[in-house]
C-alpha positions, 0 to 999 in steps of 0.5 A: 223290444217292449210287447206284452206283459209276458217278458225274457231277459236274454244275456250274451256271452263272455266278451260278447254282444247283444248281437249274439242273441238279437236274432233269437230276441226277435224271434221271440218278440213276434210272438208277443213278448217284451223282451230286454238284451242289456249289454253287461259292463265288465264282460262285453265286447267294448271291454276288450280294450283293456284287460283291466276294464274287466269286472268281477263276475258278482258285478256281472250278476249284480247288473243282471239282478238289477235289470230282472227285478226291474222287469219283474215290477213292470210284467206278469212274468219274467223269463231268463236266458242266456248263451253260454256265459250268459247262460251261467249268468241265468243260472247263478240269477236262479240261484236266488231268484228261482221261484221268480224265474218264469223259466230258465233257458239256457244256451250252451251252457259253460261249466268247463271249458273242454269243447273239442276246439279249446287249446290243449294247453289249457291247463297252463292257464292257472300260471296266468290266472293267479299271477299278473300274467292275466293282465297281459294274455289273451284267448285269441278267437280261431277258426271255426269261431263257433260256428259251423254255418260256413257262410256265417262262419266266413262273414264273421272272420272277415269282421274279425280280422277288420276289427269290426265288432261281430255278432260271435263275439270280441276277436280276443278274450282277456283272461282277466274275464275268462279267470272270473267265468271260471270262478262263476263256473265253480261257484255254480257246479257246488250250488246247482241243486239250489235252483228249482226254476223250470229250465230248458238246456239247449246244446250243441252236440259238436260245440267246440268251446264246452263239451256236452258235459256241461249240459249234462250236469245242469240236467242231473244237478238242478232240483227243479221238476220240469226239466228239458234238455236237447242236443243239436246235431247240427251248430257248434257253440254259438247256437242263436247264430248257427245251423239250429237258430230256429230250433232255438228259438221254437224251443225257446217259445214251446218251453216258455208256454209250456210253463205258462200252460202248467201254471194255468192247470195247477190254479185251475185245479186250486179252484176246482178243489176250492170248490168241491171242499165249499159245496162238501161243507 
């Protein structure tokens, strides 16, 4: 959705489309921005296919690199965000690119997967990681899929069970791709301090697939000086489809501006300070 000179990245989840974020992408673009919703070979919704479709997460990144440093040839600024494993694909983005990164926003950011609706016998899933087991096994989508938006919820359920592809996502998760979500993860909570990029944490207070921990440890872990973060009252995981989708998207705007307003104010106070130092002399 070409606009201005100003531009955000917006990245979909684990297994997942550019549908998951087009509404908050929209949003955004009537404000004026250029924005990019790239689907990511390796992670999304088609590769569900086969377990063996699924690439490393380091490709995953190295897509989003690559779309990035295009954007940010093409526009003043750039800005990233994400929803849940696109949201870690932001921050592992900011890892090295931090000072390039307008400002990061992050949507239900997932450091560990310990939302109220995750299987208890999640601790197994290490059996099938480091064996060919997760090349055979599946994380099956279930009720409430994300989503507490009744209406929306029931919609996509009725997809699922079609087959149809869905804004919330594929119907299944090969662990081939939640191993690799799990190793960026780890990566990540070791390194956070390393982004110094401004950066909004949006989160559910109810999400069902990652607690608000995870937002939590973006909060204290990352070396950047403007940091906010909110918790919704009112969605589950998949919050640019749910109950706050237009919060999500005016903090989205706020944040974005707010950065820009900042940027602003220090060079104007650059020159200023140029100024009283040549008439001093």
């Amino acid at each position: 959705m070409p606009g201005g000179n100003k531009a955000i990245l917006l990245l979909h989840g684990l297994y997942g489309n550019p549908l998951e974020v087009q509404y908050i992408g929209r949003k955004l673009h009537r404000a004026g921005y250029s924005v990019e919703i790239p689907y990511i070979h390796g992670c999304g919704v088609a590769d569900t296919r086969s377990s063996r479709q699924t690439t490393s997460w380091e490709n995953w990144l190295e897509q989003v690199e690559a779309h990035f440093c295009r954007m940010r040839r093409e526009h003043a600024q750039v800005s990233v965000a994400g929803l849940c494993i696109g949201a870690d694909l932001a921050l592992a983005l900011a890892l090295e690119h931090s000072a390039e990164v307008h400002a990061l926003c992050l949507y239900s950011t997932t450091l560990y997967y310990d939302g109220w609706n995750v299987t208890r016998w999640r601790f197994l899933r290490a059996l099938a990681y480091y064996t060919p087991l997760r090349y055979l096994l599946s994380y099956h989508e279930r009720h409430p899929y994300g989503l507490k938006d009744a209406r929306i919820r029931q919609w996509v359920a009725t997809q699922m069970a079609q087959g149809v592809e869905t804004p919330a996502g594929a119907a299944r998760s090969p662990f081939t791709g939640v191993y690799q979500a799990e190793r960026m993860m780890r990566h990540l909570r070791r390194n956070l301090r390393r982004i110094t990029a401004p950066v909004l944490i949006l989160h559910a207070l109810e999400d069902d697939f990652a607690s608000p921990r995870s937002a939590d440890l973006v909060e204290s872990g990352v070396s950047s000086t403007s940091v906010r973060k909110v918790i919704l009252q009112n969605s589950y995981h998949i919050i640019t489809l749910d109950n706050d989708k237009d919060r999500v998207a005016q903090e989205t705007l706020d944040f974005i501006a707010g950065q820009t307003d900042k940027h602003s104010l220090v060079n104007e106070r650059g020159l200023a300070d140029a100024r009283n130092l040549a008439l001093a002399a």
